[in-house]
C-alpha positions in Angstrom: 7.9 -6.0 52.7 10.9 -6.1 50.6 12.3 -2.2 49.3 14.5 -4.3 46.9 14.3 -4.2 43.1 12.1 -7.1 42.0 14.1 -8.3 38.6 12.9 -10.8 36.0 15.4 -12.6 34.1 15.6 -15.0 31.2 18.6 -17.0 32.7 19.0 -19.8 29.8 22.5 -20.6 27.8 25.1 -18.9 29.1 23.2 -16.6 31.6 22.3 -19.2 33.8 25.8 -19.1 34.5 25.7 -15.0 34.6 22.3 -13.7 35.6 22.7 -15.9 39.4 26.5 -14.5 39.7 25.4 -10.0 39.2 22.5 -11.6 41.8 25.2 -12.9 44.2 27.0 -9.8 43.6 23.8 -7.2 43.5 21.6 -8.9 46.5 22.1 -5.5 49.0 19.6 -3.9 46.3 18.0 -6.0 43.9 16.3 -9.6 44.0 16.8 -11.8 40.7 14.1 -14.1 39.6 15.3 -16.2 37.2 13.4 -18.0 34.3 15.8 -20.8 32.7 14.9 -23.3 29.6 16.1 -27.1 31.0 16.1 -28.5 34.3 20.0 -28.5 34.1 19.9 -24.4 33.6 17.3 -24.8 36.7 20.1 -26.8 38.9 22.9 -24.4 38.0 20.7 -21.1 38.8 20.0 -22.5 41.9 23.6 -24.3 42.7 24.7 -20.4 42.7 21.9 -19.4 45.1 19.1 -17.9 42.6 15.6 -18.1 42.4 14.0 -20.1 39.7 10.6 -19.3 39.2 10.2 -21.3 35.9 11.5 -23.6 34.2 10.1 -24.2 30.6 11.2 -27.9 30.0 9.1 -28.4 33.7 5.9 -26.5 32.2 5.8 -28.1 29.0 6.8 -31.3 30.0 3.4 -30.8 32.7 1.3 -29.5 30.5 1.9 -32.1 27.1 1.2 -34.7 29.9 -2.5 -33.7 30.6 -4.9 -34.1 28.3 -7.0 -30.9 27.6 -4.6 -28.5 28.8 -4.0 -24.7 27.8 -3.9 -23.6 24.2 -2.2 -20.7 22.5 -4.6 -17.7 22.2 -2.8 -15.1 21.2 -3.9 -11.6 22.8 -6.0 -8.9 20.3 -3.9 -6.5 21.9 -0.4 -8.2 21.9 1.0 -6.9 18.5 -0.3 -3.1 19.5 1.4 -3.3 23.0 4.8 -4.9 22.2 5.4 -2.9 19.3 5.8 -6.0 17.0 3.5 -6.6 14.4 4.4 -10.0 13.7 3.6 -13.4 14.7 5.4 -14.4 17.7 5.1 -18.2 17.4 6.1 -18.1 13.2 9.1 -15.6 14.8 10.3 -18.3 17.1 13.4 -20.8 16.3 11.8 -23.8 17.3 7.9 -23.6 17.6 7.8 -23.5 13.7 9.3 -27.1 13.8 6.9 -28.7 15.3 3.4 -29.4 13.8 0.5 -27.0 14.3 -1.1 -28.7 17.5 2.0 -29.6 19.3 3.5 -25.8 18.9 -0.1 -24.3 20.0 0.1 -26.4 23.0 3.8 -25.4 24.1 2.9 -22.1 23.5 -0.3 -22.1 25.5 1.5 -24.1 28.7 4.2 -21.1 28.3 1.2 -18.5 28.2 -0.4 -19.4 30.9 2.5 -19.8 33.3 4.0 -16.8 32.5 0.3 -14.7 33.1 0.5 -16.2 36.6 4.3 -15.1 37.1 3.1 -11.8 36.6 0.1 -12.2 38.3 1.5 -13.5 41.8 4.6 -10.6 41.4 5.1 -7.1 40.6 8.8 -6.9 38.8 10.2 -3.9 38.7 12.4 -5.2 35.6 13.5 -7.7 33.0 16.7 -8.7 31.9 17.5 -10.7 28.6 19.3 -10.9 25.5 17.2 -9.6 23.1 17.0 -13.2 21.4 14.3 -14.2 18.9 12.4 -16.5 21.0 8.4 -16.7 21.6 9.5 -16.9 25.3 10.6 -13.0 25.3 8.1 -12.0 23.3 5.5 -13.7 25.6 7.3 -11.6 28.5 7.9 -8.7 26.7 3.7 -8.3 26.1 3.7 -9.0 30.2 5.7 -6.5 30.8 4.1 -3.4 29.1 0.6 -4.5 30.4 2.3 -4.3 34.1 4.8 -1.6 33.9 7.5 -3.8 34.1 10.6 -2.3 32.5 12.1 -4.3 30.1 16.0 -4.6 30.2 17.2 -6.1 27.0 21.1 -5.7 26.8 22.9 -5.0 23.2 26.0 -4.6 21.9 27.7 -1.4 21.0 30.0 -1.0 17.9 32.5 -0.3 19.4 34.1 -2.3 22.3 33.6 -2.0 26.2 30.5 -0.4 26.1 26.5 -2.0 25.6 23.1 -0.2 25.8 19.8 -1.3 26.8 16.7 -0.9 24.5 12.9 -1.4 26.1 11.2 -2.2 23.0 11.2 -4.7 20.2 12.6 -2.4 17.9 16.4 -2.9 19.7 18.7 -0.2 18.1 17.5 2.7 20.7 19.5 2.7 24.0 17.1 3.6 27.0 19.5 5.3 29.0 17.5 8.5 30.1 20.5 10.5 31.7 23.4 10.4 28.8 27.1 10.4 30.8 28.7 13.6 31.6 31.0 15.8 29.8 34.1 14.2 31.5 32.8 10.8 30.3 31.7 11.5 27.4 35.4 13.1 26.7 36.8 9.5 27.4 34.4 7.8 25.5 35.0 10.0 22.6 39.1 8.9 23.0 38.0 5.6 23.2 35.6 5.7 19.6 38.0 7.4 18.1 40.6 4.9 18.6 38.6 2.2 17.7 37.4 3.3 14.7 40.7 4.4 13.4 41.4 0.5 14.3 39.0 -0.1 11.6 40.3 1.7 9.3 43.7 0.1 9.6 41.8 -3.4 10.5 43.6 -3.4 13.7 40.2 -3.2 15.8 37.2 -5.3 15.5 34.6 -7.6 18.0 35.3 -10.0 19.8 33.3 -13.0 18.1 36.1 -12.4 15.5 38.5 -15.0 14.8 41.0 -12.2 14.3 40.7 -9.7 17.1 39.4 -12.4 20.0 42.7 -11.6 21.5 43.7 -15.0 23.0 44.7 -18.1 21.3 42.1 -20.9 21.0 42.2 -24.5 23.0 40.1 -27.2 21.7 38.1 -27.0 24.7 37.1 -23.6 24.2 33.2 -24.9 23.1 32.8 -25.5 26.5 34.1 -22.4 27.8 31.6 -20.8 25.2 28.8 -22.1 26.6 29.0 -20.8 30.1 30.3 -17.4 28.6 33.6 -17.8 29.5 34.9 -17.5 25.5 33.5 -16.1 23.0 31.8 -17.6 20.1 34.6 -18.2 17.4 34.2 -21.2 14.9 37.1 -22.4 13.2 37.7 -24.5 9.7 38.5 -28.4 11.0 38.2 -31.6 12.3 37.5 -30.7 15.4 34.3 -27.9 14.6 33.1 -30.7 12.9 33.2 -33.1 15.8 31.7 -30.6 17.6 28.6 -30.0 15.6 28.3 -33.7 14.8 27.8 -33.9 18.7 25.5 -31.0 19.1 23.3 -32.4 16.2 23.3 -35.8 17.5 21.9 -34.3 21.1 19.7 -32.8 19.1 18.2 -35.8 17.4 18.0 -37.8 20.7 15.7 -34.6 22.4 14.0 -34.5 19.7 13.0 -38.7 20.4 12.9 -38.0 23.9 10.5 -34.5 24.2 9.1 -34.0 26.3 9.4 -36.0 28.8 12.9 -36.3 28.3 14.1 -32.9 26.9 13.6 -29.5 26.4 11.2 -28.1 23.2 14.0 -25.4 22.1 16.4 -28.4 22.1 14.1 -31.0 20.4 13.2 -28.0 18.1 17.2 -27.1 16.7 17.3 -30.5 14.6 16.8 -28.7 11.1 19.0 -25.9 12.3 22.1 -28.0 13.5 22.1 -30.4 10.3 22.5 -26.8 8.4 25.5 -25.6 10.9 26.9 -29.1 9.9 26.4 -28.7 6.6 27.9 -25.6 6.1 31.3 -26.7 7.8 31.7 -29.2 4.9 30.9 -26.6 2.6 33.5 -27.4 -0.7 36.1 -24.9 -1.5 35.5 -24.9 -5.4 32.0 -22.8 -4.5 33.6 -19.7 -3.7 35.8 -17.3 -5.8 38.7 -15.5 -5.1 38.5 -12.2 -3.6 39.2 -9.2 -5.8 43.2 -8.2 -6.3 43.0 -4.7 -6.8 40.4 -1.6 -6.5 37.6 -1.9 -9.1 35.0 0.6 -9.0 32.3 -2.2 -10.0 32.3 -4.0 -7.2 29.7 -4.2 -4.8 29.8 -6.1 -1.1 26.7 -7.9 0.3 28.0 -8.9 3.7 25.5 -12.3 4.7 24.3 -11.8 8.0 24.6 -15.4 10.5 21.2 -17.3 10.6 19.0 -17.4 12.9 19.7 -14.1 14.4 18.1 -11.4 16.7 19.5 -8.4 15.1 17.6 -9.8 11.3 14.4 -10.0 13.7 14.5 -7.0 15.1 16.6 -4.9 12.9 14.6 -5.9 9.7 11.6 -8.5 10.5 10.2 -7.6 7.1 12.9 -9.2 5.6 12.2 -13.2 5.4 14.9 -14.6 3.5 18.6 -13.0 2.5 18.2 -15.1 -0.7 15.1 -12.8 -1.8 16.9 -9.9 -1.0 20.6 -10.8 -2.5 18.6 -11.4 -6.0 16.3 -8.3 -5.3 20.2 -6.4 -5.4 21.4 -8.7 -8.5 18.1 -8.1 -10.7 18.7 -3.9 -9.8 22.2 -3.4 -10.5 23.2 -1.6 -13.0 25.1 -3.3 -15.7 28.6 -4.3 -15.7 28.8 -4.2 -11.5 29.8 -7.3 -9.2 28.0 -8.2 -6.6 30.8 -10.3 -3.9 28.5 -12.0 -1.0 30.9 -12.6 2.0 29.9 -14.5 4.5 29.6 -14.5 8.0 33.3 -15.2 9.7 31.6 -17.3 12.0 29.0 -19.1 9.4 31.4 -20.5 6.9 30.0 -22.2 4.4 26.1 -21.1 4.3 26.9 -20.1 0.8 27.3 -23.8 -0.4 22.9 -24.1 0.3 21.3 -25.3 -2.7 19.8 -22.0 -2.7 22.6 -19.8 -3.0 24.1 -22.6 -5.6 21.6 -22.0 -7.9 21.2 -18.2 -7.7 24.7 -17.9 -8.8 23.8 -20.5 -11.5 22.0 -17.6 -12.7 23.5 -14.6 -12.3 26.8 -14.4 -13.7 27.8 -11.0 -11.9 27.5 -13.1 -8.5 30.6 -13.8 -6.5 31.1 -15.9 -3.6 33.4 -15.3 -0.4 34.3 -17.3 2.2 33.7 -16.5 5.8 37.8 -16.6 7.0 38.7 -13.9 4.0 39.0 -10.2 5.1 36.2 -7.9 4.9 37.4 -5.1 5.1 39.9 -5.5 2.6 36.9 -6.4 0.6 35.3 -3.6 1.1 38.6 -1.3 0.3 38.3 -3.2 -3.2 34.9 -2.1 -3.6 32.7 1.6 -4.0 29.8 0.9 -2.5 28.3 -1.6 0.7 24.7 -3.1 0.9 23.3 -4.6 3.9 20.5 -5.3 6.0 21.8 -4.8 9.4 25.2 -5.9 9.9 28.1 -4.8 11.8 30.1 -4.8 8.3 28.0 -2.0 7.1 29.0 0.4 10.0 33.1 -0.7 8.7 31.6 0.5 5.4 30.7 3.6 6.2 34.3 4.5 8.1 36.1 3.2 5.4 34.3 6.0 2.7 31.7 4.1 1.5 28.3 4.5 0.8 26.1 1.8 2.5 22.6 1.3 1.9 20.9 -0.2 5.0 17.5 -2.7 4.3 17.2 -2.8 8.1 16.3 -0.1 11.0 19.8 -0.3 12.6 20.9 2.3 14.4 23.6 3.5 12.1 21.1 4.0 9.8 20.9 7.3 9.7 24.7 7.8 10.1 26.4 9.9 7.2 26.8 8.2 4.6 24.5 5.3 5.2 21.1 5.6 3.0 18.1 3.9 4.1 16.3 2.1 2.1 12.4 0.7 3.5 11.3 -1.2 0.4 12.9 -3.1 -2.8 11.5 -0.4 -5.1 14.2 1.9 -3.1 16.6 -0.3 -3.2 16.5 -0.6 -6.8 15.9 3.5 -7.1 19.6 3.6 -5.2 21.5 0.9 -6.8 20.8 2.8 -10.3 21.8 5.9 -8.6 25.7 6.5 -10.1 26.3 8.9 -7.1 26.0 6.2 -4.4 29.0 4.6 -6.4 31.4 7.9 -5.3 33.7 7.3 -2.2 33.7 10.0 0.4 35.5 10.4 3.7 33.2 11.0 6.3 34.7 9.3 9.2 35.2 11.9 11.4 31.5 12.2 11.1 30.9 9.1 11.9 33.3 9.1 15.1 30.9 12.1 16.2 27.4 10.4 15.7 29.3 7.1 17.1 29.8 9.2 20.4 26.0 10.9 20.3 24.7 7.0 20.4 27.3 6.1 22.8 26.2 8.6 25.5 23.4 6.7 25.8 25.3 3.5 26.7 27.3 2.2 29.7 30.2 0.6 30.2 30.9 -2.6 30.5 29.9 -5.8 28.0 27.7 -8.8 28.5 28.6 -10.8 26.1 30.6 -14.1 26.7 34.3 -12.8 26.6 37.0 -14.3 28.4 36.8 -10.8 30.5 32.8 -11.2 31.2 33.3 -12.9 34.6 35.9 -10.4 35.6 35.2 -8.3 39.0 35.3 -4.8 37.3 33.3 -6.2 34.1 30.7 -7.2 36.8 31.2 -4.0 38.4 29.8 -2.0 35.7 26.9 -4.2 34.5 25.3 -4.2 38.0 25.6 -0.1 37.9 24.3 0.0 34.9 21.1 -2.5 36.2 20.9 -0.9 39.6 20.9 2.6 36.9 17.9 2.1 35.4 16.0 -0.1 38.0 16.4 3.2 39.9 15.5 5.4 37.0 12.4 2.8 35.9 11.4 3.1 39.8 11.1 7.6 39.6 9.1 7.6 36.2 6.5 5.6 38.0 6.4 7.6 40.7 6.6 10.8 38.3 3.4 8.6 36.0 
């Protein structure tokens, strides 16, 4: 019998590239098990010596091939155990695309295979992005019912460090021993430097087009997709050619499922057409960004869609329409609201929907993706948000920020929380929340609390991600808490 850790992993997109590689490198003390979405994720798991124990094109293709197969039930107890009390079919990317029967069937063939995964293994834990998918879901509800520890890897802040969170609600890091004082003094140096970077805008993630630290080739799509780049968009031709490609496979899955394709694939149509759309978004929509200081201004900062961290951070929030006008219909007269958008989702504000709330409102300002936030933000006196990153530059920068979204900065000075639109409103009308205050060394402080609790390392597609001392610290930082997950069972 093996004494190896027994780790599940959702190996699709660019992990099937990553996931196989920390098993290569991790195989003295862990066995990785790897669940991938296509059969070409399948053949490049196992070209790198992993173990694929499903492959989701395979079991849906199987199942939509025999008449009377499974059909989704979903648990009475799932929404209790996971922690989510949400559909996990209507929270999926692609189910909801396809029509009621199809989508029941998927997710029953899915169901069933993955109650046998569990039921032929033990796992000791499971590793994933924490993306919006029925599939983790599905595995996260597994997981609790057999003590599985999930492992599902998020970004810090602040670079070179991510945490791990074990429930659906992602913004708590797991880590049950925070680093000592000696670490802790180095990540302090580290935080502090970076968020003084912020300050000055000399700092910022890597999925920026401004701080990704190496100029761009037009191959870099492909280097983005086995996590060897990160994800940066850029105005152009070329983006365009791009996504004109990726909707076009899209269209032909969607002909072929399923024998032929994958569902997640065959489901993206709808969403690629809108990533297409929005790169020919016309320049007349937006406005130009404020000169000078004005203490009117307020900054909505559009989060990218789909994402995990709306999901997660703020399920309760459908649409960022609803909420923009919930802020417009609150504020108190004579303030600007200035929506910038996503630096890498240029163009989402040219959807008929956002053209016609500005049609409306005439306190409603538009800015494109490529301008600078932060210097927005510097023009401005107060930040609204549901959980994005911009928010936390907010708050260094002296602003208050009210947060829609249970993000972890949150309850950060500064930040006010706000859990319904009837507090929202209450805030916006509040004249204090309009006051800039520095509070940045405070923020540096609660910045280091949260980041005692993380690791170091990042496993996020960078052009660093594959390097041996990147690799290095995410397999400590698995090997950490399979060993940790391993003594509170014992301890249990």
């Amino acid at each position: 019998m093996s004494t190896k850790k027994q780790l599940l992993c959702l190996s699709r997109s660019y992990l099937s590239h990553l996931l196989p590689t920390l098993g290569q490198k991790h195989a003295d003390a862990a066995e990785y098990h790897h669940i991938v979405q296509t059969d070409k994720e399948e053949a490049q798991v196992r070209s790198l010596g992993g173990n694929v124990v499903l492959n989701m094109q395979a079991v849906v293709r199987d199942a939509l091939a025999t008449p009377g197969g499974p059909v989704w039930e979903e648990p009475a107890d799932m929404r209790k155990v996971t922690g989510f009390g949400w559909s996990a079919i209507q929270s999926d990317r692609y189910l909801p695309t396809f029509d009621a029967a199809t989508r029941a069937r998927i997710a029953g063939a899915l169901q069933r295979a993955v109650q046998r995964l569990f039921e032929q293994q033990h796992f000791d834990g499971f590793l994933s992005e924490p993306v919006a998918l029925f599939i983790t879901h599905l595995i996260f509800y597994h997981c609790r019912k057999s003590g599985t520890k999930p492992l599902l890897w998020c970004n810090t802040y602040f670079s070179g460090y991510f945490y791990f969170a074990d429930q659906a609600e992602i913004s708590r890091p797991v880590r049950l021993r925070p680093i000592s004082a000696s670490e802790t003094q180095q990540l302090r140096e580290s935080i502090a430097s970076y968020a003084h970077g912020v300050a000055g805008d000399r700092t910022g993630p890597v999925y920026h087009h401004a701080f990704m630290g190496t100029k761009s080739t037009r191959l870099g799509y492909f280097k983005q997709r086995s996590g060897r780049s990160p994800l940066v968009l850029r105005p152009g031709l070329v983006s365009r050619l791009i996504q004109a490609g990726r909707l076009g496979r899209a269209i032909l899955s969607r002909l072929a499922f399923p024998r032929g394709s994958n569902f997640m694939t065959a489901g993206s149509v709808a969403e690629h057409r809108f990533y297409l759309r929005c790169l020919f978004a016309p320049a007349s929509i937006y406005d130009a960004p404020p000169q000078q200081f004005l203490a009117d201004n307020v900054v909505y900062p559009l989060q990218y869609e789909p994402e995990a961290s709306l999901l997660y951070f703020a399920p309760h929030h459908v649409d960022q329409v609803s909420f923009v006008e919930t802020i417009l219909r609150a504020l108190p007269h004579g303030k600007i609201l200035w929506v910038k958008e996503h630096p890498n989702q240029f163009g989402a504000l040219s959807e008929a929907p956002w053209r016609a709330l500005k049609k409306r409102y005439d306190n409603l300002r538009f800015v494109h993706g490529r301008q600078n936030g932060r210097e927005l933000i510097k023009k401005s006196t107060l930040l609204v948000t549901i959980s994005s990153t911009m928010g936390l530059d907010g708050l260094l920068l002296g602003r208050r920020v009210l947060v829609g979204g249970n993000v972890f900065y949150s309850s950060f000075t500064g930040a006010i929380r706000v859990g319904s639109y009837l507090e929202l409103a209450d805030q916006l009308n509040n004249e204090a929340n309009y006051k800039i205050a520095e509070h940045l060394e405070a923020n540096i402080d609660e910045l280091v609390e949260f980041g005692r609790h993380a690791y170091p390392g990042d496993p996020q597609p960078s052009h660093y991600l594959f390097s041996d001392e990147n690799l290095g610290y995410l397999i400590t930082a698995i090997g950490t808490e399979l060993d940790s997950a391993g003594c509170e069972r014992k301890s249990a």
